[in-house]
N, C-alpha and C positions, 0 to 999 in steps of 0.2 A: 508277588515279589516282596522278599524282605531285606534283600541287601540293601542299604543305602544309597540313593543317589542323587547328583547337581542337578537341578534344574539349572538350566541356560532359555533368559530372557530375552526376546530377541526384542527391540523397539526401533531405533531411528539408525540400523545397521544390518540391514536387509541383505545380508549376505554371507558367503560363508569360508572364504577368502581374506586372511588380512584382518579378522576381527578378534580385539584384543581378548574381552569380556572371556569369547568362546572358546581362545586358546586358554584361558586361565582355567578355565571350568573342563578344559578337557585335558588341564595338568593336575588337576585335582587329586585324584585316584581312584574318583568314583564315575561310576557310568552316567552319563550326560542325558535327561530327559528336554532337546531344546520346545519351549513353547511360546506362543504371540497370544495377545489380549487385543482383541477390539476393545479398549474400553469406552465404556458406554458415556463415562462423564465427559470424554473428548468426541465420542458422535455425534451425541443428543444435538439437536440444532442443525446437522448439516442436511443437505437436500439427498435425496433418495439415492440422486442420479451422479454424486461427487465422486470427479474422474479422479481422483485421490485414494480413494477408497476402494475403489476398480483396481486401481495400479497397486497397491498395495496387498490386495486378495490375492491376486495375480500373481506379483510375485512370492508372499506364501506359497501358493500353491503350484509352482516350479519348482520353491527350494525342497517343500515335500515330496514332489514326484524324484525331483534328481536323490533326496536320502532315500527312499525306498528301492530305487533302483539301484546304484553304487553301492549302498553302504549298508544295503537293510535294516534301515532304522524310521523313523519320518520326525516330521515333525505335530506337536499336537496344538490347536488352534480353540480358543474360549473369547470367549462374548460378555461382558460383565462389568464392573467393581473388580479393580485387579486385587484390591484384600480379599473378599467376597469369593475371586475366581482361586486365591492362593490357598483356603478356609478349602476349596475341595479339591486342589491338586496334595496340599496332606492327606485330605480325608482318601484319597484313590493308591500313592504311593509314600514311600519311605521315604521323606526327604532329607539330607544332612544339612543341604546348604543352597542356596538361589544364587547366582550369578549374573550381572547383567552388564552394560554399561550408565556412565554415565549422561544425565540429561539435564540442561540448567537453566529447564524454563522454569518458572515459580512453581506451579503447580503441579510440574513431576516433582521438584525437588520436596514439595510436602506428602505427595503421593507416597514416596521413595523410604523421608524421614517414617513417617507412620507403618508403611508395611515391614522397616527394620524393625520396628518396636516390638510390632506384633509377632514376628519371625524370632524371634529373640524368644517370646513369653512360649515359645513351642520348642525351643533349643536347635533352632536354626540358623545358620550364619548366615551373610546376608553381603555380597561381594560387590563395588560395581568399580570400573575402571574409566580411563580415558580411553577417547576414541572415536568420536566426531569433530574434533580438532586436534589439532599438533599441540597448540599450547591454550591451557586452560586456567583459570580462575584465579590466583595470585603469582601463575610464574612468572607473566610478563609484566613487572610492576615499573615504578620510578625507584630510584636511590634510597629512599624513604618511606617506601613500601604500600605508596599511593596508587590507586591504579591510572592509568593514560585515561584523558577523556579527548586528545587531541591525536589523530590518526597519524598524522609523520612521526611524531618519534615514536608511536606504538610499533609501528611498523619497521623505525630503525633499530630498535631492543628487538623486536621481534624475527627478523633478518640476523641479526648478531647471535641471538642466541641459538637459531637453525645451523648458524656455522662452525656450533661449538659442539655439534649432536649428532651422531649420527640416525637417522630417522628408521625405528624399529619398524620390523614388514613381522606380522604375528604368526606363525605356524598353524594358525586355525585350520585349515583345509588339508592338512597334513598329519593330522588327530583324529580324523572324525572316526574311525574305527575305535571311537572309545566312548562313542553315541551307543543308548540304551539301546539293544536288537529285537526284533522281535514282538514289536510295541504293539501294537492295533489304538492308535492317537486319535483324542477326538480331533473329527473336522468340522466344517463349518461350509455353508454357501453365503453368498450375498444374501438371498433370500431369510438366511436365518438370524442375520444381524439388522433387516430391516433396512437392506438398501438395495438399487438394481442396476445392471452394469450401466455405465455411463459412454455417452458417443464421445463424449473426448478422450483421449488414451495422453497418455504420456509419450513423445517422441524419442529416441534413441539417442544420447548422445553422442558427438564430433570432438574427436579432440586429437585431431591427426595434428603432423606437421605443416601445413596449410592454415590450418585455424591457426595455431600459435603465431605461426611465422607474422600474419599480419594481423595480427588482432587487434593491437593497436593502432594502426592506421584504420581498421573496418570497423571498429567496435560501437563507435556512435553514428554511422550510416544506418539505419533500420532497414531498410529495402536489401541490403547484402547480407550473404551467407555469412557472417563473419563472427557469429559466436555460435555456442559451444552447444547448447541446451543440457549442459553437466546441472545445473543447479536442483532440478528437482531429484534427482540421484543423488548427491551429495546430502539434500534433504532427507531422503528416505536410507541415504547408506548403502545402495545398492554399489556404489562404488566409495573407494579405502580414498579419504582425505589424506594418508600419507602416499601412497602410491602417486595422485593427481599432483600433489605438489612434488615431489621426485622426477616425474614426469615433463613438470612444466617451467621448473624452477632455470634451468639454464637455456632455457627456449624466449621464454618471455616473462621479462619483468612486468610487463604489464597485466599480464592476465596470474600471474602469482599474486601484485599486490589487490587484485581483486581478490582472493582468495586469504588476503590477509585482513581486507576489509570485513568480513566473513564472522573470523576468528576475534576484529577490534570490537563488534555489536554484539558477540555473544557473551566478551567477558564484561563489556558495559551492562548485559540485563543481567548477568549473575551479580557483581559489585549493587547496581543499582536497580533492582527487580518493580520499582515504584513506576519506573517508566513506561511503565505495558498502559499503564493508565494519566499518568501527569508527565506534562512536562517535565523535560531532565532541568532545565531553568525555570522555575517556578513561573517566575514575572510574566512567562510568555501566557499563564493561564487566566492573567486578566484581560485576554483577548475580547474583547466584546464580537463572538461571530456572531454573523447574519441566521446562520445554517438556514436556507429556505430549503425546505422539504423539495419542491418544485423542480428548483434549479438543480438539487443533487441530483433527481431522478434523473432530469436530463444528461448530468455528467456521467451519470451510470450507462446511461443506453449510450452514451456519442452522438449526442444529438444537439454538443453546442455552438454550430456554427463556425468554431473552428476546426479546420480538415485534420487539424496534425493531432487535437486532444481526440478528435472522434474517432480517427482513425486506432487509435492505442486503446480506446474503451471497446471499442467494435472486437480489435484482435482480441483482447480482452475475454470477452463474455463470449468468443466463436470458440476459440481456443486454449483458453488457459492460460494464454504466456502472454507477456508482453517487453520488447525491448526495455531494456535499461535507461536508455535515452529518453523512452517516452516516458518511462514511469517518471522520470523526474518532470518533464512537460505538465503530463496528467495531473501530478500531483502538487505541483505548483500552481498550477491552475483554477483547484480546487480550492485549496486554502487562502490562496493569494486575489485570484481574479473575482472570486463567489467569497470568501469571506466566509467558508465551512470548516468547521471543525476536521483536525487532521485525523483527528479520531474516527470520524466518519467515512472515511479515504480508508486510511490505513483498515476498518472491520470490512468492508467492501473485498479490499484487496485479499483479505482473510479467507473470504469466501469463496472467493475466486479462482487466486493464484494456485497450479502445478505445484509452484517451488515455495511454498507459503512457507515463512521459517520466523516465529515470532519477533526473537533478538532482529535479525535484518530487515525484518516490515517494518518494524516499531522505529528502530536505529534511522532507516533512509525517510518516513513519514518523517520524523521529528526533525530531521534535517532537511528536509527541502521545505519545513513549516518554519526552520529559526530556531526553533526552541529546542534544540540536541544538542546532543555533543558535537563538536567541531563540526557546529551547522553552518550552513548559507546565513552571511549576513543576512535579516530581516529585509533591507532594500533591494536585494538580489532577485529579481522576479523573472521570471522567463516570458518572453514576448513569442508566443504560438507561433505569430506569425515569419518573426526572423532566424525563427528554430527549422521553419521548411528552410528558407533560402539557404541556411547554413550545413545543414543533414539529410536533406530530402527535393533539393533543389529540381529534379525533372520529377517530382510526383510521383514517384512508383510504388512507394510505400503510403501515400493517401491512397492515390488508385487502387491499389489493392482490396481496400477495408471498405472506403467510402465511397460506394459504386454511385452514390447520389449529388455527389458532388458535380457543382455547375449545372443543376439540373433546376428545374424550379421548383421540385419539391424540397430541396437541403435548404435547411434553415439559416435565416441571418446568423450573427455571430447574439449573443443572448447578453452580451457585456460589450461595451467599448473599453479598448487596452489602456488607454490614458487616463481615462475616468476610473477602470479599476484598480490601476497602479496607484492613483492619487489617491484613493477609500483606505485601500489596504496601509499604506504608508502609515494615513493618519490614524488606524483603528492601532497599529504595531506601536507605534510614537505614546498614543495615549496607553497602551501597558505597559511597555516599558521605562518610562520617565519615571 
């Protein structure tokens, strides 16, 4: 092959519908080579069996059977150092220019900056667009050109300024006869990247007129069908962040301004990228924690005697998901009642979570710990126990998880609520002051 052509990068937009990057790359004028990077720097560390990395194989290797069949094209799939993998998609093809979207966790954004440079010293352009949010990085500002570190007026710029837009749907899926034909692409197995399928799968999302309608009254029930399981999609891309808010925006304000919640954590870690690791409020980092190794483990397995945090650790580590509601329990819990580093929650949660998306782990840890952006007051502690009477009142969502409950093997409670609301008061008082 000697003509010229775009690679199109595919990462956190797993689809092929509605994505911006791809329609740009296939207004190009040159034939579209799309390709995906396991990269190695973001595997190294995970467990063999990360139902993450199943779901994501997976769906590659859907979007490749459906171009091979429709469009005669595929897509090609590498394992590596995406510099390293880019050093031998030159060395194989003619490339004019990369295309991708944008990503704005810290270490894509240096990943991104560096292989521009490099793509440059080869006279390569190097494209990447919005498109895992509606609004990104300084459009939604103050007067002043500050960014929001307070959710309701982010939220109300951010509403005002949807009303002024009409929200673009990208012709991606309407181009693709202008993908490279004829290709023979490399593939890949689990096997070859050093992981094997995993028994958790990803669930299908709901997002009929039934979710929306009540979602707000069901959303903080655990035991009811009443949200969505969109987020790990919206994670991976397999479904268009503008489509979903299009969809949802005159159904339910409440399950939009989750969705705006979304978009207010991701432009806090690009403004403020120091957060992945410190406090967004410094002072909360003279925390004196406890961190007992011990007690974390316990909180990790469900095993602290109370039914509603076990229950959420239990769903947790069977399934991959956990209600919203309880993450706030759980994790209140942890930093509040145990006196653990939220750090330690939130790298937990990392491992864990279907819907892991750094900006909203980091964003909701820091705020049910005090020290985030328009966090829970520091005295705001969630009491486990008046969290069932109030969201879980007949038990069905304990029962569910914690089959050992009321039994005489389920463990006392590992803390008393009085004595650990008093601890934590006094340990938050002494850093803050």
């Amino acid at each position: 092959m000697t003509t010229p052509l775009a690679v199109f990068w595919f990462r956190r937009d797993l689809r092929l519908h509605d994505n911006a990057g791809l329609a740009q790359a296939l207004a190009s004028g040159h034939a579209v080579l799309p390709v995906f990077i396991f990269d190695s720097n973001i595997l190294s560390g995970l467990p063999q069996d990360d139902a993450r990395v199943t779901f994501i194989f997976d769906t590659l290797q859907a979007l490749r059977t459906q171009l091979e069949r429709d469009h005669g094209s595929s897509l090609a799939l590498y394992h590596g150092k995406p510099l390293e993998v880019f050093e031998r998609i030159l060395h194989s093809y003619p490339v004019a220019a990369v295309y991708t979207n944008h990503d704005y966790e810290p270490y894509a954004r240096e990943r991104d900056d560096a292989l521009r440079q490099w793509l440059k010293t080869q006279s390569v352009t190097f494209h990447s667009f919005k498109d895992q949010v509606v609004f990104e990085k300084r459009e939604v500002v103050k007067e002043d050109g500050d960014p929001y570190v307070v959710y309701t007026p982010y939220m109300r710029k951010w509403r005002s300024m949807l009303s002024q837009i009409a929200l673009t749907v990208y012709p991606s899926a309407e181009r693709l006869s202008g993908l490279v034909k004829q290709l023979s692409c490399s593939n890949l197995t689990l096997a070859d990247i050093g992981f094997v399928r995993a028994a958790i799968t990803v669930p299908p999302y709901q997002l009929g007129i039934g979710i929306l309608e009540y979602y707000a009254a069901d959303r903080d029930f655990p035991a009811r069908q009443g949200t969505s399981q969109l987020s790990p999609h919206l994670r991976f891309g397999t479904v268009s962040i503008r489509q979903i808010v299009q969809q949802t925006l005159e159904i339910s304000d409440s399950f939009c301004n989750e969705l705006i919640w979304r978009e207010f954590f991701s432009q806090i870690l690009w403004h403020f990228p120091q957060t992945v690791h410190k406090s967004f409020k410094p002072q909360y980092d003279r925390i004196q924690w406890r961190n007992d190794a011990t007690e974390f483990q316990r909180w990790c397995e469900g095993t602290t005697g109370y039914p509603l945090v076990d229950a959420g650790m239990r769903q947790l580590n069977a399934t991959g998901l956990m209600h919203n509601r309880i993450r706030m329990v759980t994790a209140s819990f942890l930093c509040k009642h145990l006196l653990i580093d939220w750090r330690w929650g939130e790298a937990y949660f990392a491992r864990k979570l279907l819907d892991y998306d750094l900006a909203s782990n980091v964003g909701n840890w820091q705020w049910v710990g005090g020290c985030g952006v328009d966090a829970a007051p520091y005295f705001r502690i969630f009491n486990p126990t008046t969290q069932i009477e109030k969201f879980d009142q007949q038990f069905d969502y304990i029962q569910t998880w914690v089959h050992d409950w009321h039994t005489l093997s389920y463990p006392a409670p590992m803390v008393d609520h009085a004595a650990a609301r008093t601890r934590c008061l006094h340990a938050y008082r002494e850093a803050v002051s």
